[in-house]
N, C-alpha and C positions, 0 to 999 in steps of 0.2 A: 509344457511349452505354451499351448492353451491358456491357463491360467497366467503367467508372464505377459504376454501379449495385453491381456484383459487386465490386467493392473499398470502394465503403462497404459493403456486407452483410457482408463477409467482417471488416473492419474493426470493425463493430457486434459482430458476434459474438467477435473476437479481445478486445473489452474486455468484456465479459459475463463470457466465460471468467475471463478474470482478476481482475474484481471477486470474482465467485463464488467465485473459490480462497483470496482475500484474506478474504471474509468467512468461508469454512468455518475458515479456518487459526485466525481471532481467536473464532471458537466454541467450537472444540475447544480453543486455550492456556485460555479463560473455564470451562468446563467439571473441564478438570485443576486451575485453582484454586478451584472450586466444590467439589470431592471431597477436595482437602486442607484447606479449611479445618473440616471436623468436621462434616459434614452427613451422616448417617448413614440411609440409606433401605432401609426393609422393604416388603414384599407382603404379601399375605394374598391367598389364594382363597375370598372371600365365602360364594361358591356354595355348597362345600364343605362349610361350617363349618355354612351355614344348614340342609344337608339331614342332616349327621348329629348335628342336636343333640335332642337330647330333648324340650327345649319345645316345637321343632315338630312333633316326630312325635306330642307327646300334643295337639297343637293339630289335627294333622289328623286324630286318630282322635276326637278330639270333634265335630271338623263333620261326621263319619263317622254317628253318632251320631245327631246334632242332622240328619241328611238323613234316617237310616233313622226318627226319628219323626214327620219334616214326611212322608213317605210312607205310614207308620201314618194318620196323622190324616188326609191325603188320601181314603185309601180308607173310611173312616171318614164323610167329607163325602160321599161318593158315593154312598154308602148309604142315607146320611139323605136326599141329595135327590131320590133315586130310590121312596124311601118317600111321598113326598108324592102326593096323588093329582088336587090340581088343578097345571095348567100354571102357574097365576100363582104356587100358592105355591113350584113349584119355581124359578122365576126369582127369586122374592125371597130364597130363601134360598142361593140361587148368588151371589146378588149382596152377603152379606152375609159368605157363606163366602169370596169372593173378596178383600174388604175385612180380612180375619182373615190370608188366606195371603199378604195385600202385609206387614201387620205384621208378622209372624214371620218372613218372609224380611228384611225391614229390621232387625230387631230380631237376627237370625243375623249379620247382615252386620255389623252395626256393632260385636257383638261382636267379633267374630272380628277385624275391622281392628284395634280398641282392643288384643284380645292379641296380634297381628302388629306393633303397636310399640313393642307394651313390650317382647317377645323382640330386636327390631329396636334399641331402646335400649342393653337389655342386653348384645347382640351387640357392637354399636360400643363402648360402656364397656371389657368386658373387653377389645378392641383397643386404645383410648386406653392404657388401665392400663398392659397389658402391655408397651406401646411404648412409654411414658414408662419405666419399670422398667427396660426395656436399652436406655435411650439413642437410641432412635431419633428421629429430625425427623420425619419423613417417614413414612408409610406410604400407601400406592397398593393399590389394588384390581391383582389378579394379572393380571384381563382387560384391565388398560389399559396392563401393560406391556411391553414384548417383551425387555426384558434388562435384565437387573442389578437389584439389590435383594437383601436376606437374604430368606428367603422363614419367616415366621413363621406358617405355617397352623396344621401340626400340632400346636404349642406352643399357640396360641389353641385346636384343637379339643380338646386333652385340659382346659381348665380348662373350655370353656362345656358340653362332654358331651352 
C-alpha cells in the first residue's frame, strides 16, 4: 500500500516536473519573440530624479519657511493668551486661535499637495516625452525591475534639473 501511494506521488510529481519545463520552454520561445518584434523598454529611477530636481528642493525649502512662520505666529498666540487675565477669556481665545492654526495647516497642506502634482506631472511628461523621442514602448519604474531595460535616469535628470 506504502509503496502504491509512493508511485502515484512520485508519478504526480514526475508530470508536474514536466508540465513546468514545457511551460517555462513556451515562455522563454514567447518572450525571444516578444523582444524581436520591436518592443523597446527603458527605466528610470523615480526616486532619483524627484530628489535632485529643483522644483522640489524649492518646494521643500518653502514649507521650510511656511513651518518657521506657523512657529513665529504660534508663539505669537501664546503670548497673547497668556496676557489675558480672566481664565474664560483665555479659553475663548485658545479656542479661536486653535480654529485659525487647523486653517493654515490645511490651507499649507493643500497647497503644498497642489505643487507636488504639478512637479509630479511635470516629472512624468518629461518621461513620456523623452521616451516617445527614442523609441521607447515601455518604460518601468527602476525599483520594479531587477534586469534589463536601457536605463534612461540621468538623461531625464539633466532636462527636469
Amino acid at each position: 500500500m506504502n509503496r502504491q501511494k509512493f508511485l502515484k506521488t512520485s508519478l504526480i510529481a514526475a508530470t508536474a516536473f514536466i508540465l513546468g519545463a514545457g511551460i517555462n520552454n513556451i515562455a522563454h520561445s514567447e518572450a525571444a519573440s516578444i523582444n524581436t518584434s520591436g518592443i523597446k523598454i527603458g527605466v528610470v529611477d523615480v526616486n532619483q530624479i524627484v530628489s535632485s530636481s529643483a522644483q522640489v528642493k524649492a518646494l521643500k525649502a518653502q514649507q521650510d519657511v511656511k513651518k518657521q512662520e506657523l512657529a513665529k505666529w504660534l508663539d505669537t498666540v501664546k503670548a497673547d493668551i497668556q496676557k489675558q487675565t480672566s481664565q474664560e477669556n483665555k479659553v475663548k481665545l485658545a479656542q479661536k486661535y486653535d480654529k485659525e492654526l487647523v486653517k493654515k495647516q490645511e490651507a499649507n497642506k493643500n497647497e503644498y499637495i497642489k505643487k507636488l502634482e504639478a512637479i509630479d506631472k511635470s516629472i512624468s511628461k518629461t518621461i513620456n516625452e523623452t521616451a516617445k523621442a527614442k523609441g521607447y514602448t515601455i518604460v518601468f519604474s527602476k525599483n520594479s525591475v531587477l534586469y534589463g531595460g536601457d536605463d534612461l535616469t540621468q538623461e531625464i535628470k539633466k532636462i527636469v534639473k
